[in-house]
Each structure stands twice: as C-alpha cells, then as structure tokens.
GUSE-588061 format. One record per residue (C-alpha): residue number from 1; residue in one letter; x, z, y. Coordinates in steps of 0.2 Angstrom, whole numbers, plus 5000, padded with zeros to 4 digits. Example, Ala and Ser with C-alpha at 12.3 -4.5 7.8 and 13.67 -1.06 7.14 Angstrom:
BEGIN
SITE   resi   resn      X      Z      Y
SITE      1      a   5062   5039   4978
SITE      2      s   5068   5036   4995
! end
This chain:
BEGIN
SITE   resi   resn      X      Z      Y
SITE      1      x   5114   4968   4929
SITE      2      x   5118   4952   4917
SITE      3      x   5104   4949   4907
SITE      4      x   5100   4933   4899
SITE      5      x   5082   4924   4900
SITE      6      x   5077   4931   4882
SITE      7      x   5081   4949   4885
SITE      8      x   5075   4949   4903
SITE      9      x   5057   4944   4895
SITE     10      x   5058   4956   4883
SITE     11      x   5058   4970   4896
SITE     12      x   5045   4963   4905
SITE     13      x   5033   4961   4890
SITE     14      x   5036   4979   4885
SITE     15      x   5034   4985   4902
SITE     16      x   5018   4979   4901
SITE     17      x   5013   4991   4885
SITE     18      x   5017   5005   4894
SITE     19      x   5008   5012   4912
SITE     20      x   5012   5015   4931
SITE     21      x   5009   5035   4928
SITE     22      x   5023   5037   4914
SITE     23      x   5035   5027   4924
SITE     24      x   5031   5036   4940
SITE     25      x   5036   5053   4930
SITE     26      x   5051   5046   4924
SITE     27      x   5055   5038   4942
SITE     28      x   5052   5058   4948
SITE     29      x   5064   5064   4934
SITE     30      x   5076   5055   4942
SITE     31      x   5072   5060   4959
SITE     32      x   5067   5042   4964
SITE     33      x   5051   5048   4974
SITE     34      x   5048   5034   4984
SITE     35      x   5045   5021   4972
SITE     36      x   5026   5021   4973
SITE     37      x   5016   5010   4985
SITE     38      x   5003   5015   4994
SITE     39      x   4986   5017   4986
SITE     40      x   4976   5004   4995
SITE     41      x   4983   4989   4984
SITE     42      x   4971   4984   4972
SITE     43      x   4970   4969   4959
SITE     44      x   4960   4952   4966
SITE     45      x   4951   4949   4956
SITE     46      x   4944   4965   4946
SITE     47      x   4947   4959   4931
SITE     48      x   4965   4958   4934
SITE     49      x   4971   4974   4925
SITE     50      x   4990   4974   4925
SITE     51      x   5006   4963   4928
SITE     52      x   5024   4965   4926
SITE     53      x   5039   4956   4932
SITE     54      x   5056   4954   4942
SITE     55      x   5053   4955   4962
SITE     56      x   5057   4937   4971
SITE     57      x   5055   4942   4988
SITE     58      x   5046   4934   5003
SITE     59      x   5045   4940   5019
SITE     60      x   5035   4933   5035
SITE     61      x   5028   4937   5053
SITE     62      x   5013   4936   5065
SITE     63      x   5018   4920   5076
SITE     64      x   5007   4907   5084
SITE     65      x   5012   4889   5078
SITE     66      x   5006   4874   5076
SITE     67      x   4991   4868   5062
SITE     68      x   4998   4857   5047
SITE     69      x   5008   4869   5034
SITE     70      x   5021   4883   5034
SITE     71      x   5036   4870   5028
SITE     72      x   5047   4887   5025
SITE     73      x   5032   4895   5015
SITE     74      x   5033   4883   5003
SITE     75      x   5051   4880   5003
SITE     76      x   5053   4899   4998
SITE     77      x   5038   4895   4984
SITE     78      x   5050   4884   4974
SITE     79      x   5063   4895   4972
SITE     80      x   5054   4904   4959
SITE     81      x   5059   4906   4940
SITE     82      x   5049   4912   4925
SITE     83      x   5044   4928   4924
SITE     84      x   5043   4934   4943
SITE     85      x   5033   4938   4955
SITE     86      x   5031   4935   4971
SITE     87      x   5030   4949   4982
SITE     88      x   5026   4947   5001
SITE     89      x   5030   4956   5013
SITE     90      x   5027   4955   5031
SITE     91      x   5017   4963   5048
SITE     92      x   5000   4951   5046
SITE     93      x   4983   4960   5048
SITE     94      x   4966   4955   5044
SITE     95      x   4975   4936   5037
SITE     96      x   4978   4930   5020
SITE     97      x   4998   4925   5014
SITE     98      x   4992   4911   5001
SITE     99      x   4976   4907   4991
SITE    100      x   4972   4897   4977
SITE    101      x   4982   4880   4979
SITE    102      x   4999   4889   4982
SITE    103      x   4996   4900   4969
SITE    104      x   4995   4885   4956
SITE    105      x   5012   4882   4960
SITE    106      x   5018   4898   4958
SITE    107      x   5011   4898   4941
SITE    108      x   5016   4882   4937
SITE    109      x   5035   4887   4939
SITE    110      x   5032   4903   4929
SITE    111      x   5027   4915   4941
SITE    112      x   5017   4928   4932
SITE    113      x   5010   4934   4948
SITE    114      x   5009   4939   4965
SITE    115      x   5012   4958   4974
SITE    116      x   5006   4957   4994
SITE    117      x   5007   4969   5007
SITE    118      x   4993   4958   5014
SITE    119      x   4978   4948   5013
SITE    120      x   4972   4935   5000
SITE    121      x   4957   4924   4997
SITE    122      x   4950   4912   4983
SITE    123      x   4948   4926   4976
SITE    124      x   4937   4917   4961
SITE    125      x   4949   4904   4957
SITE    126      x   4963   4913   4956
SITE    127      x   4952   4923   4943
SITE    128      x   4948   4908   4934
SITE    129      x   4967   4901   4934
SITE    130      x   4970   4918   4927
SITE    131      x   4986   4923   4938
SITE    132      x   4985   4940   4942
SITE    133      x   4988   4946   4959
SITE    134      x   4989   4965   4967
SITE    135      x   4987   4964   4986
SITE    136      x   4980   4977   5002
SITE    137      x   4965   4966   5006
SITE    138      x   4955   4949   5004
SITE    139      x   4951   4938   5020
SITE    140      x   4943   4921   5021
SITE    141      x   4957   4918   5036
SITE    142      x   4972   4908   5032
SITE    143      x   4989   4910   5039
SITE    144      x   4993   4894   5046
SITE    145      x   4994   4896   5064
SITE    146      x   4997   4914   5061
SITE    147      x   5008   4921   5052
SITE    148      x   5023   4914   5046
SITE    149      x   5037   4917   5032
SITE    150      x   5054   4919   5041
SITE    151      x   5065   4923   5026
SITE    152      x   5067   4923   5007
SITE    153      x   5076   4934   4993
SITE    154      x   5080   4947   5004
SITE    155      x   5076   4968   5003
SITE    156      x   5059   4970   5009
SITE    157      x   5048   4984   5015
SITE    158      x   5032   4989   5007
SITE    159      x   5018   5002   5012
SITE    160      x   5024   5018   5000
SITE    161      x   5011   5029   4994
SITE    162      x   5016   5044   5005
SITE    163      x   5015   5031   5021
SITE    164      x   5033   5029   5019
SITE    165      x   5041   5011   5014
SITE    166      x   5045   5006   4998
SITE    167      x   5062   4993   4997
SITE    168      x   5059   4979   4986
SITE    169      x   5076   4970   4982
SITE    170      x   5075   4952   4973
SITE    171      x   5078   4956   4956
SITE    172      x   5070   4973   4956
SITE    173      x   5054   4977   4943
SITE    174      x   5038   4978   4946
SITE    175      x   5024   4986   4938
SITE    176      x   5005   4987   4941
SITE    177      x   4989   4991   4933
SITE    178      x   4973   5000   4938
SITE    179      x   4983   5015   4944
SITE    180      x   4994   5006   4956
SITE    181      x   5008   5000   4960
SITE    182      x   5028   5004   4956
SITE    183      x   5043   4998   4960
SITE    184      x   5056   5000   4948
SITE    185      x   5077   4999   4953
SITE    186      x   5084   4984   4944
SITE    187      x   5100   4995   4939
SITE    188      x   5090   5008   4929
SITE    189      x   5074   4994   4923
SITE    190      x   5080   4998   4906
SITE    191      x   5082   5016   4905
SITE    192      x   5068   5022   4913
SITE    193      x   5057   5008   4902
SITE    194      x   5067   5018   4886
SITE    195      x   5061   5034   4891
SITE    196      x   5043   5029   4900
SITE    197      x   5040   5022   4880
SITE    198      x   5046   5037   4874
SITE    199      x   5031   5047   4883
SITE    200      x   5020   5033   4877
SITE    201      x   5020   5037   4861
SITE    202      x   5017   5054   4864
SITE    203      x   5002   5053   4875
SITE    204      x   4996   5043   4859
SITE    205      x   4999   5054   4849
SITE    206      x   4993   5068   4858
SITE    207      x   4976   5058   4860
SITE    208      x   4975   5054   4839
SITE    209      x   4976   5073   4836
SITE    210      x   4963   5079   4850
SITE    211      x   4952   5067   4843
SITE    212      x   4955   5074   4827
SITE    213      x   4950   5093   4832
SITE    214      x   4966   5100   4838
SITE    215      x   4965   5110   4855
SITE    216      x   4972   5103   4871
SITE    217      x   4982   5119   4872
SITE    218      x   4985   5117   4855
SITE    219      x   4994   5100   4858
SITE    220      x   5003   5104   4875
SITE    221      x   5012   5119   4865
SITE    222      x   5015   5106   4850
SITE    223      x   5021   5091   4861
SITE    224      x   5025   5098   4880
SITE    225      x   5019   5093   4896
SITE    226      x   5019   5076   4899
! end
C-alpha cells in the first residue's frame, strides 16, 4: 500500500477517535479472528489510555552476554520514522526490553509509542515523558546480559487473546486503548477504519437517544445490533 506521510497520519489520527471493540467487530466481519492480543497487555503507566500507529517490528532472545549495551538494540532503535510504534517481540520472561532512556530516543524520532510482548520499567518517567506504552508486565530487571534483539522489520509473533499468536508485519496498524489490544492488516487499514467510524457514530448516537428517554430495545430495533 502507497501512502504518502500526510495521509498515512491522517489514518492514524482517526484511528485514534474510534475504539479496539468496533474494530474487533469489523476485524470478525471479515473473518479475521485472530487479530486480538492476549488480555494480559495493559498500558504503563495507567494513565496511558490509548495509542495508534504503524507496527516497526523488533524481535529478540533469552541469551547470556556480556555487560555494556545491546549494540543491535539500538541499532534497530534508529530505524524508526514518525508515527510508529515499536512493537517487541521475543521469548524474555520476568525482564524488561527498554525503559526510560531508550524510550526518549524513540520519541525523539517520532515514535508515538511502544507495543511489548514483555516487560518494562521506569515506569514513572515514561509517564512524565508522556510516551505511551502497552506491554505484558513491568520489572525492575534490565535486559542487558539477558535478552538480546536478534532481528528488525521482520513478521513477528504476539501472544493472541485466544493463546494463539497474533503476526505483526512492519507496516501493519496497531491500535490500543483500555480494552486491549489490536492488530490491524496493513492491506485493509483503510477500510476497516471506514467502517469501524461507521459504528462509531452510531453507538453515539445510540447513547444521545437513551439519554434522552428512548428504550434500549427501542434503539437496537431503530439502529441494529452493534
């Protein structure tokens, strides 16, 4: 798919007006039931309520090493554009990918978050730098010595929220708020934003007129199931 910088931000902005459910029932309309992730990823810190953006894919390993820096971690790092987000995946338990100094970084390339099937810490700060971040878990225990990233902008596995896996592909969308995460195929980003704004509006308007005294019965007959 061809888009250009300006239209590519456009979709991610309105992406971020619309929520994970109405995309997941679109995603089902479609038959693409595996786009979920798993329901233990949760936003660090709290306050963190949603992000969107296009998948830059980063993948790593358990492997014993040496102290002083994972050279490939950062090299991978500075290959992200605006309006991306970083999204780790990888088989390390109980340690965290980045914290608060690689995150800057991200940030300062136009990174507009980070998506881990792992750990993070600096919890605080990254609240503070306001860079919004979706992971499985937080740990005070860094990777280095550990875990280490072994490839870049490939597909990736992430946990699915069935306990299947979910492929990310660079370039791919993704979308989370306070009901979880999605993963949206970057051939139909466009369509399925179309018809998830679409439902948006109607769930609105459903709201306004239930507020206003009509029936929940009232309004499913008026608008359909959504």
């Amino acid at each position: 798919m061809n888009l250009t910088a300006e239209q590519k931000e456009s979709i991610r902005l309105r992406y971020l007006e619309v929520d994970t459910s109405n995309v997941a029932d679109v995603l089902d309309n479609l038959n693409l039931l595996q786009q979920g992730l798993a329901a233990d990823f949760g936003p660090y810190p709290e306050t963190c309520k949603r992000m969107a953006g296009w998948a830059y894919t980063i993948r790593g390993q358990m492997t014993p090493y040496a102290q002083g820096g994972d050279a490939d971690k950062m090299a991978a790092c500075q290959g992200l554009s605006p309006g991306e987000i970083s999204v780790w995946s990888g088989n390390g338990e109980g340690i965290c990918y980045f914290g608060e100094l690689i995150a800057l970084g991200m940030k300062e390339r136009g990174c507009v978050g980070a998506l881990l099937d792992g750990g993070i810490r600096d919890v605080r700060w990254l609240g503070e730098h306001q860079f919004p971040v979706f992971a499985r878990y937080k740990t005070s225990v860094q990777s280095i010595g550990r875990w280490k990233v072994n490839a870049w902008q490939i597909p990736i596995y992430l946990r699915g929220h069935d306990g299947s896996n979910v492929t990310v592909r660079p370039g791919d969308f993704i979308l989370a708020d306070e009901d979880g995460g999605i993963v949206i195929p970057v051939e139909i980003v466009e369509s399925v934003l179309i018809e998830s704004e679409r439902l948006t509006v109607i769930e609105k308007n459903i709201r306004t007129e239930i507020a206003s005294g009509l029936s929940l019965a009232e309004a499913l007959k008026k608008y359909g199931h959504v």
